[in-house]
N, CA, C and O atoms as a DFTB+ gen file, in Angstrom:
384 C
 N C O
     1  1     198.748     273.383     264.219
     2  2     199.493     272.268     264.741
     3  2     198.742     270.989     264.442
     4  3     197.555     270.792     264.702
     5  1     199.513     270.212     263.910
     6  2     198.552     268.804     263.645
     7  2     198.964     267.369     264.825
     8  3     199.995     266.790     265.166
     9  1     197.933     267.295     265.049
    10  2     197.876     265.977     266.356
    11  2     198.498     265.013     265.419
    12  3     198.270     264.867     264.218
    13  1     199.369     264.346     266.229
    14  2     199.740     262.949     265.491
    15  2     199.157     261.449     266.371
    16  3     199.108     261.404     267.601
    17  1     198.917     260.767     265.836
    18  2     198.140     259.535     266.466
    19  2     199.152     258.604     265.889
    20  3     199.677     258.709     264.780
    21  1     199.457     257.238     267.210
    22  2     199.996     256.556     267.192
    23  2     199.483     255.091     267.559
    24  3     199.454     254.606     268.690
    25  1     199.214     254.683     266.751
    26  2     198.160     253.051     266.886
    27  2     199.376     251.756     267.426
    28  3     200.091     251.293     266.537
    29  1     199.471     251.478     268.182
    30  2     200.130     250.243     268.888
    31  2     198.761     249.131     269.583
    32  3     197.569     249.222     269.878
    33  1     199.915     248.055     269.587
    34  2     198.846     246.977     270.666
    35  2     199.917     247.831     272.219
    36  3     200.984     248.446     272.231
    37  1     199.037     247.476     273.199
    38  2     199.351     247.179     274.488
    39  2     198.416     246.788     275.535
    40  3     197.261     247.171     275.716
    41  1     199.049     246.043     276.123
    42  2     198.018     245.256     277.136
    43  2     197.107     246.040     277.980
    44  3     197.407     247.207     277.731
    45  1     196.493     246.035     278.538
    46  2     195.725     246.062     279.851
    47  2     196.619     246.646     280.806
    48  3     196.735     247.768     281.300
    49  1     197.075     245.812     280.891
    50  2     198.441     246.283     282.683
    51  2     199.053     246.894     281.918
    52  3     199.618     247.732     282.621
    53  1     199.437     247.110     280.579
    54  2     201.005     247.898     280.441
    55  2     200.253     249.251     280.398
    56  3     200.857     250.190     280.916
    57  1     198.860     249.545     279.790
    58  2     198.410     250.767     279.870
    59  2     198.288     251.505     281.087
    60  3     198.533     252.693     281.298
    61  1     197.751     250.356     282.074
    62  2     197.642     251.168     283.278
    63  2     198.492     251.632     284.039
    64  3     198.225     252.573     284.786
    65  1     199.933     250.938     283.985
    66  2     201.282     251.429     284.215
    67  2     201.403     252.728     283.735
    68  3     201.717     253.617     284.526
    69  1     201.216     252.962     282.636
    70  2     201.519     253.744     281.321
    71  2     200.961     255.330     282.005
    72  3     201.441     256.461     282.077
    73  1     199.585     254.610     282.465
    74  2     198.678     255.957     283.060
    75  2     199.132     256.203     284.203
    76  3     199.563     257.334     284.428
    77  1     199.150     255.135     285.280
    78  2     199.659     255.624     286.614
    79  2     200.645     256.356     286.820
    80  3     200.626     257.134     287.774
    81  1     202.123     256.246     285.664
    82  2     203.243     256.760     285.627
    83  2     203.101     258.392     285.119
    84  3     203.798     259.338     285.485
    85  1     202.104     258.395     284.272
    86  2     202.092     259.584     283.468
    87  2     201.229     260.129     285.402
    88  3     202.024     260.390     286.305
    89  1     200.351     260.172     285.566
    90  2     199.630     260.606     286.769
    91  2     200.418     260.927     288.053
    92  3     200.157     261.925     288.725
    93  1     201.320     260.114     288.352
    94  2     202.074     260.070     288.798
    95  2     203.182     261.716     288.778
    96  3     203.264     262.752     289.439
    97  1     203.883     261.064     287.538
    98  2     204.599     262.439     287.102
    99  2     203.971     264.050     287.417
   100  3     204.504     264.973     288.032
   101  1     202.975     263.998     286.911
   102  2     201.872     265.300     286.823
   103  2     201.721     265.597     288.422
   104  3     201.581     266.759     288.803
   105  1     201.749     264.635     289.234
   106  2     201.333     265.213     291.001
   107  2     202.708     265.717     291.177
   108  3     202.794     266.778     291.796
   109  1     203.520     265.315     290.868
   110  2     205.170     265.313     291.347
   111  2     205.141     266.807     291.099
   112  3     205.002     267.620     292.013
   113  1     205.247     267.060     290.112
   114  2     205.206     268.579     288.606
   115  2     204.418     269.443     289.767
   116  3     205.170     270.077     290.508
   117  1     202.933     269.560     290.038
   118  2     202.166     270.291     290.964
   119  2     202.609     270.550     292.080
   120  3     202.859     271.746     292.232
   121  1     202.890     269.651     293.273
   122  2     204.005     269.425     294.158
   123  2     205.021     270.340     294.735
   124  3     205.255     270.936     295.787
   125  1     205.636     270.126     293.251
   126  2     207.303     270.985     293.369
   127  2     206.758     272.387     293.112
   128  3     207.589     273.293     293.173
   129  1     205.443     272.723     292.822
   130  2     205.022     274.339     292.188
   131  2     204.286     275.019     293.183
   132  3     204.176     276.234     293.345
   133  1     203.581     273.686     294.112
   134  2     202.836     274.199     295.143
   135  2     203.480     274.276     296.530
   136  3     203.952     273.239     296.997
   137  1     203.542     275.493     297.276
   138  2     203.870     275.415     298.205
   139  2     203.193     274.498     299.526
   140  3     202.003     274.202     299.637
   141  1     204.234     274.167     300.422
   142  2     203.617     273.806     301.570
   143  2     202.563     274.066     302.396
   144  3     202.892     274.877     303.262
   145  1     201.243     273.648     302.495
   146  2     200.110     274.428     303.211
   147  2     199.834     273.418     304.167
   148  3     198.670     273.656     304.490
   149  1     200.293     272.238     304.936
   150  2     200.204     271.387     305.868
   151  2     199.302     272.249     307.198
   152  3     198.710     271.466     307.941
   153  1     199.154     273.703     307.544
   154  2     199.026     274.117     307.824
   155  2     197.325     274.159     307.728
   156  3     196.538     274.226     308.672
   157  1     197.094     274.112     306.627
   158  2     195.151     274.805     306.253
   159  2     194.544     273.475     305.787
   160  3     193.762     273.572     304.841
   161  1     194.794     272.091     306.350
   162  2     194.520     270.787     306.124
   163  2     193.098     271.244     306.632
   164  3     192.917     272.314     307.214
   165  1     191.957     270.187     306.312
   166  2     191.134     270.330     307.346
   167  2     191.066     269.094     308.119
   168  3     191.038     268.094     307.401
   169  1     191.026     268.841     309.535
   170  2     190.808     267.967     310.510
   171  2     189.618     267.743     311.134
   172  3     188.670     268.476     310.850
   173  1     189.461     266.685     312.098
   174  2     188.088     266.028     312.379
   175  2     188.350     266.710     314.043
   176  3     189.451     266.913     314.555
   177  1     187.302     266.913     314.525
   178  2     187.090     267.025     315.951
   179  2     188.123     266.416     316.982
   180  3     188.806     267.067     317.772
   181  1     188.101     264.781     316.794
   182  2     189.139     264.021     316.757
   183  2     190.264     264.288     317.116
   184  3     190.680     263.957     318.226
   185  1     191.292     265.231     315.854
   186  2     192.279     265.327     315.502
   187  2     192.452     266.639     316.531
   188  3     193.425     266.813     317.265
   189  1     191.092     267.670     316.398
   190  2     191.406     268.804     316.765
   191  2     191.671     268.672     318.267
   192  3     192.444     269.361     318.934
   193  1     190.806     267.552     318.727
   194  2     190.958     267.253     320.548
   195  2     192.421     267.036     321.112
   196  3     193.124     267.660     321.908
   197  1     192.580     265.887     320.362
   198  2     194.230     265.319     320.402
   199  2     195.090     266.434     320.116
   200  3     196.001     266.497     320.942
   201  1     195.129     267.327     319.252
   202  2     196.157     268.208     318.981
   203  2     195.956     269.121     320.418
   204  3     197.097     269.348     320.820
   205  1     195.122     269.633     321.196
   206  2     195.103     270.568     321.929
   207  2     194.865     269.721     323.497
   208  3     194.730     270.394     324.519
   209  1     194.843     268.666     323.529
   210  2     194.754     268.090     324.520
   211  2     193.791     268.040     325.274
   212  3     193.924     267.744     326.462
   213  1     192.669     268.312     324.740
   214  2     191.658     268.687     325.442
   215  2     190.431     267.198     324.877
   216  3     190.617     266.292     324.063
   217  1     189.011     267.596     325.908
   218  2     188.046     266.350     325.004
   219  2     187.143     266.950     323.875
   220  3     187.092     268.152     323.613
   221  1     186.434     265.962     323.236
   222  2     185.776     266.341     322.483
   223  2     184.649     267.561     322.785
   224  3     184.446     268.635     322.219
   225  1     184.026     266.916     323.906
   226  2     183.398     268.075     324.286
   227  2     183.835     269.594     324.812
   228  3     182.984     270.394     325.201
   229  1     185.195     269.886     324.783
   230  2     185.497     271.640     324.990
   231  2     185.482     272.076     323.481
   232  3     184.977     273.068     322.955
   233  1     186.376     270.753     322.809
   234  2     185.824     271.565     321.500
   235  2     184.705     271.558     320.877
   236  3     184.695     272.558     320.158
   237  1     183.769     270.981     320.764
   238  2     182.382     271.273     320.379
   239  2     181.442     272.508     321.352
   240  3     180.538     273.238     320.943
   241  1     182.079     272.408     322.858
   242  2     181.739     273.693     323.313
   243  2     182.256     274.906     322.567
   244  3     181.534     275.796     322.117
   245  1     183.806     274.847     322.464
   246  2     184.176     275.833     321.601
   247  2     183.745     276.590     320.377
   248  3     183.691     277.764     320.008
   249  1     183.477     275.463     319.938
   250  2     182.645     275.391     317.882
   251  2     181.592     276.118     318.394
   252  3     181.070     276.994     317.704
   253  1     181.123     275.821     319.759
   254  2     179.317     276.693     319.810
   255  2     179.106     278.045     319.820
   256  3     178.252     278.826     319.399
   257  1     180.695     278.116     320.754
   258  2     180.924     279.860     321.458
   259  2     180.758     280.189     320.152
   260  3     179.664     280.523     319.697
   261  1     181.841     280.117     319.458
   262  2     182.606     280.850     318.022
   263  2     183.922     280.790     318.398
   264  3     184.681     281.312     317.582
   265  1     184.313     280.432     319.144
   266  2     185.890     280.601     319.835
   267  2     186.851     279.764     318.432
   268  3     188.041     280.071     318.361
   269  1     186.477     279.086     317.732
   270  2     187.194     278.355     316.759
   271  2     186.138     278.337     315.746
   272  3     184.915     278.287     315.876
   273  1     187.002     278.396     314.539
   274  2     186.024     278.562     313.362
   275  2     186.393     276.826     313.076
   276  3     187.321     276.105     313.442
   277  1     184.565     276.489     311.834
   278  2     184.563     275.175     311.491
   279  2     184.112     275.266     310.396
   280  3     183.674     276.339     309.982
   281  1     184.112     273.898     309.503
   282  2     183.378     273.859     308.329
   283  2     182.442     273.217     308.318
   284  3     182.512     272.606     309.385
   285  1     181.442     272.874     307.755
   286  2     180.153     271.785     307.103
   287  2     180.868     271.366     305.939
   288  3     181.504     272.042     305.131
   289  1     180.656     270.138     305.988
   290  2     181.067     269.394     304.470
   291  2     180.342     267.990     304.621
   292  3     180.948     266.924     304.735
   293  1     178.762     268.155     304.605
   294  2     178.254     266.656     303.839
   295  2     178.073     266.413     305.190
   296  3     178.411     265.327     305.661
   297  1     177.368     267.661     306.169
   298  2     176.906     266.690     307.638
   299  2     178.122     266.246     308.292
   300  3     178.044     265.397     309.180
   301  1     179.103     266.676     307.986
   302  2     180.431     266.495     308.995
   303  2     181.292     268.034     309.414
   304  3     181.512     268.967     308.643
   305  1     181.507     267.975     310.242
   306  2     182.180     269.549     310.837
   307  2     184.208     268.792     310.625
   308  3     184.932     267.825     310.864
   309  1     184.169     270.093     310.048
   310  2     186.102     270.368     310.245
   311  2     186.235     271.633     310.279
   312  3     185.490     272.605     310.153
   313  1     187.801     271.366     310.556
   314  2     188.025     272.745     311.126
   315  2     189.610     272.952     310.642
   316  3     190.320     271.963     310.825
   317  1     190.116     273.879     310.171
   318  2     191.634     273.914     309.480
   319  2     192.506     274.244     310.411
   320  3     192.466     275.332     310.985
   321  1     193.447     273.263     310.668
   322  2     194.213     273.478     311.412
   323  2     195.098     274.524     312.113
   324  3     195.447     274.542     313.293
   325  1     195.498     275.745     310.725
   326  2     195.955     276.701     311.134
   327  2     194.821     278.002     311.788
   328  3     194.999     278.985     312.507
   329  1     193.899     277.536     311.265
   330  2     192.571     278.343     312.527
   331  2     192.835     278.140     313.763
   332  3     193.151     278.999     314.586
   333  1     192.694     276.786     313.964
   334  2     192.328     276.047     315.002
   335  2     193.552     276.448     315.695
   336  3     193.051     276.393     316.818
   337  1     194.713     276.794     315.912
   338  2     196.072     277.101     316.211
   339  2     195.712     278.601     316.639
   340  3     195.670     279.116     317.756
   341  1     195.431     279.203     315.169
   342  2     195.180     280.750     316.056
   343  2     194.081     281.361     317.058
   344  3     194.134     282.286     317.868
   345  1     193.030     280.442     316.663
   346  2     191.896     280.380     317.811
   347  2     192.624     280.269     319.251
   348  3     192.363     281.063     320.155
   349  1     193.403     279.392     319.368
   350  2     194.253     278.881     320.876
   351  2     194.683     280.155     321.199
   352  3     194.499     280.707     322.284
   353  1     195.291     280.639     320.183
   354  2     196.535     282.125     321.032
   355  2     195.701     282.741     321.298
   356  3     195.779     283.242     322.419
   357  1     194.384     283.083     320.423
   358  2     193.654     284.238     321.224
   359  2     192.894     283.325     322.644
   360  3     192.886     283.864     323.751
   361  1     192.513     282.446     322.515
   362  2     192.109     282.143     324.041
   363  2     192.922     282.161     324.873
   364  3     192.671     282.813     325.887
   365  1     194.126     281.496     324.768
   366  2     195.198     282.105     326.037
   367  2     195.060     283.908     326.090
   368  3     194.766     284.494     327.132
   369  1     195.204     284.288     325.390
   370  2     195.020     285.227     325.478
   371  2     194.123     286.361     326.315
   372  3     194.185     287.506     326.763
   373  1     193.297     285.273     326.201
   374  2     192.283     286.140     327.167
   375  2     192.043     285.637     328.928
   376  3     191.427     286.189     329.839
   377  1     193.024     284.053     328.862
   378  2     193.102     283.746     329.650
   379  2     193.815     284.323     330.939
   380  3     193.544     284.349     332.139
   381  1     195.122     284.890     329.933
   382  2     195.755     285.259     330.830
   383  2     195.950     286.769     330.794
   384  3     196.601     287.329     331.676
């Protein structure tokens, strides 16, 4: 197969259009191929408090038990949401 090369002028901005659009396209393409995983995000302590209503400190108690699994990434702890969800059922679980 022989590459064909195509020599034009274009500006500065029209290239970067040129790229953003092509980049653009390509996430769209991945997207439509990848399923939904909103689910296995990873979240901040933060996020995980607010989602369960609780303070920071049950969940960092939690993180200590093992009661919820977490990650290390660069001196920061997360934790994936759909863990963090099934961690809950089994603690009710044992709650009740």
């Amino acid at each position: 197969m022989i590459n064909q090369m195509l020599l034009t002028s274009i500006t500065i901005d029209d290239l970067k259009i040129v790229i953003s659009q092509s980049i653009s396209d390509e996430l769209q393409k991945f997207k439509s191929q990848t399923p939904e995983t909103n689910d296995c995000e990873l979240i901040k302590i933060d996020e995980v408090a607010k989602m369960l209503n609780v303070s920071k400190v049950t969940v960092f108690a939690w993180k200590k038990a093992g009661k919820i699994p977490f990650y290390r990434i660069a001196n920061k702890v997360y934790f994936k949401k759909n863990e963090v969800i099934e961690s809950l059922k089994k603690i009710e679980k044992r709650v009740l």
